[in-house]
N, C-alpha and C positions, 0 to 999 in steps of 0.2 A: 383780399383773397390771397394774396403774394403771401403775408405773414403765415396767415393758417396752414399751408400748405408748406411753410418753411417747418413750423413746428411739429407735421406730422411726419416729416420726415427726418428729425432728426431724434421723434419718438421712434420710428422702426429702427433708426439707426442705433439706439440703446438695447433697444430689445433683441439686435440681431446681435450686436456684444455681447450682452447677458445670454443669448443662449450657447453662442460658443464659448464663452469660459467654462457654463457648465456642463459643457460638454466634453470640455479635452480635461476640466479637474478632477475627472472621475473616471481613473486608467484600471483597467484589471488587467491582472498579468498571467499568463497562463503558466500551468509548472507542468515538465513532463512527468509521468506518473513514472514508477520504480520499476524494474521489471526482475520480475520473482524466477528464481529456477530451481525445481526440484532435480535433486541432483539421484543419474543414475548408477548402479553399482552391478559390477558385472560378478561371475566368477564366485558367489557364494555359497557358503558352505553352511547348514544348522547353526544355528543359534543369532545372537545380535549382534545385528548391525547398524550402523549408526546413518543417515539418509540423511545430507548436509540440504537445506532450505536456505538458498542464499539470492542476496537482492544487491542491485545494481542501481545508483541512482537514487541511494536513499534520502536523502537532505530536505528538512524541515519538514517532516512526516509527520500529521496529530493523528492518525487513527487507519489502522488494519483493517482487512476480512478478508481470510483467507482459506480457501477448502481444495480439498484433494480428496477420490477417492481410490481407492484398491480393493484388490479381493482378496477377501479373507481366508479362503483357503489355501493361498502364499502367503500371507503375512500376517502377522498381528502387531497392533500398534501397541507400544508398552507404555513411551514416556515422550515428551518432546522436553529439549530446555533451550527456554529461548534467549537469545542475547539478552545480558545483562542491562544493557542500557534503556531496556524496555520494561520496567517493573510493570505487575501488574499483567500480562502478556497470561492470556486464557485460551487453552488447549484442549479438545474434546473430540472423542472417538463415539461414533453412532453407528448402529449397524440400521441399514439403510434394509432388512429383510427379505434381499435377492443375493446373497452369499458376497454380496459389495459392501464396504466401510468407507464413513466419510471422517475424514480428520478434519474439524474446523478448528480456526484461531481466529483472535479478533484480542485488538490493545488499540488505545483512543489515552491519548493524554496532549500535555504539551508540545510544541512540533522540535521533532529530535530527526537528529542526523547521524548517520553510521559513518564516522570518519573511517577509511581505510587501513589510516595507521595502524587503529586501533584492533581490526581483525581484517588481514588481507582479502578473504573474498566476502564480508560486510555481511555472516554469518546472519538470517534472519532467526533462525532455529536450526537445532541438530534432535531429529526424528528418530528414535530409537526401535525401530519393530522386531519383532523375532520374527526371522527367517522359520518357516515350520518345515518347506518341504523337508524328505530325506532322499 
C-alpha cells in the first residue's frame, strides 16, 4: 500500500509542475492604447485651414479606426494627408443626413511606431476643411 500511494503522489506532484509551467509560459502583455487629439483652432477666418490630428504613444501600432464628426454648415471637409509613415492610410467624408459629417480613417499594416524625432507632436493626420462661415 506504502508504494501505491508513494506513486500517486509524486504523479500529482508532476502534474502540478506541468501545470504551472504552463501556466506562467504563457505571459500576455498589455500595451496602453495611443491617445488621439484633434486639434482646436481658434480665431478663423474664410477659407482653409489646416486641423492637426495628433497622437501620443504611438509605438508598434498595426491598425487604425478613427471617426469624428462636424457640422457641415461650418465646415467642409476637403482633404486629409496622413503621415507618411503609414502608406496606405484611408480617408472618407459621409454625410450622415442631419446637416452632421462624419470623417473616418482606418490603416492596418505592420506595427509601426511614430518616433518623435521624426515629427514633433507625432502628426497622425493634417485635416484640411474649408472654413465656409463668413
Amino acid at each position: 500500500m506504502i508504494k501505491k500511494n508513494r506513486i500517486y503522489s509524486h504523479v500529482w506532484l508532476v502534474i502540478g509542475y506541468t501545470i504551472l509551467i504552463l501556466l506562467y509560459s504563457f505571459s500576455v502583455n498589455a500595451q496602453n492604447a495611443p491617445v488621439t487629439t484633434l486639434g482646436t483652432v481658434g480665431n478663423v477666418i474664410p477659407g482653409q485651414v489646416a486641423v492637426p490630428v495628433t497622437v501620443t504613444g504611438f509605438t508598434d501600432i498595426g491598425a487604425i479606426s478613427l471617426s469624428f464628426d462636424y457640422q457641415y454648415g461650418g465646415l467642409q471637409f476637403i482633404l486629409g494627408i496622413p503621415n507618411p509613415l503609414l502608406s496606405g492610410f484611408a480617408i472618407g467624408d459621409h454625410d450622415m443626413g442631419n446637416g452632421k459629417h462624419r470623417v473616418t480613417m482606418g490603416w492596418f499594416g505592420s506595427g509601426v511606431s511614430l518616433p518623435v524625432a521624426v515629427l514633433p507632436t507625432q502628426d497622425l493626420l493634417q485635416a484640411k476643411p474649408l472654413y465656409a462661415r463668413a
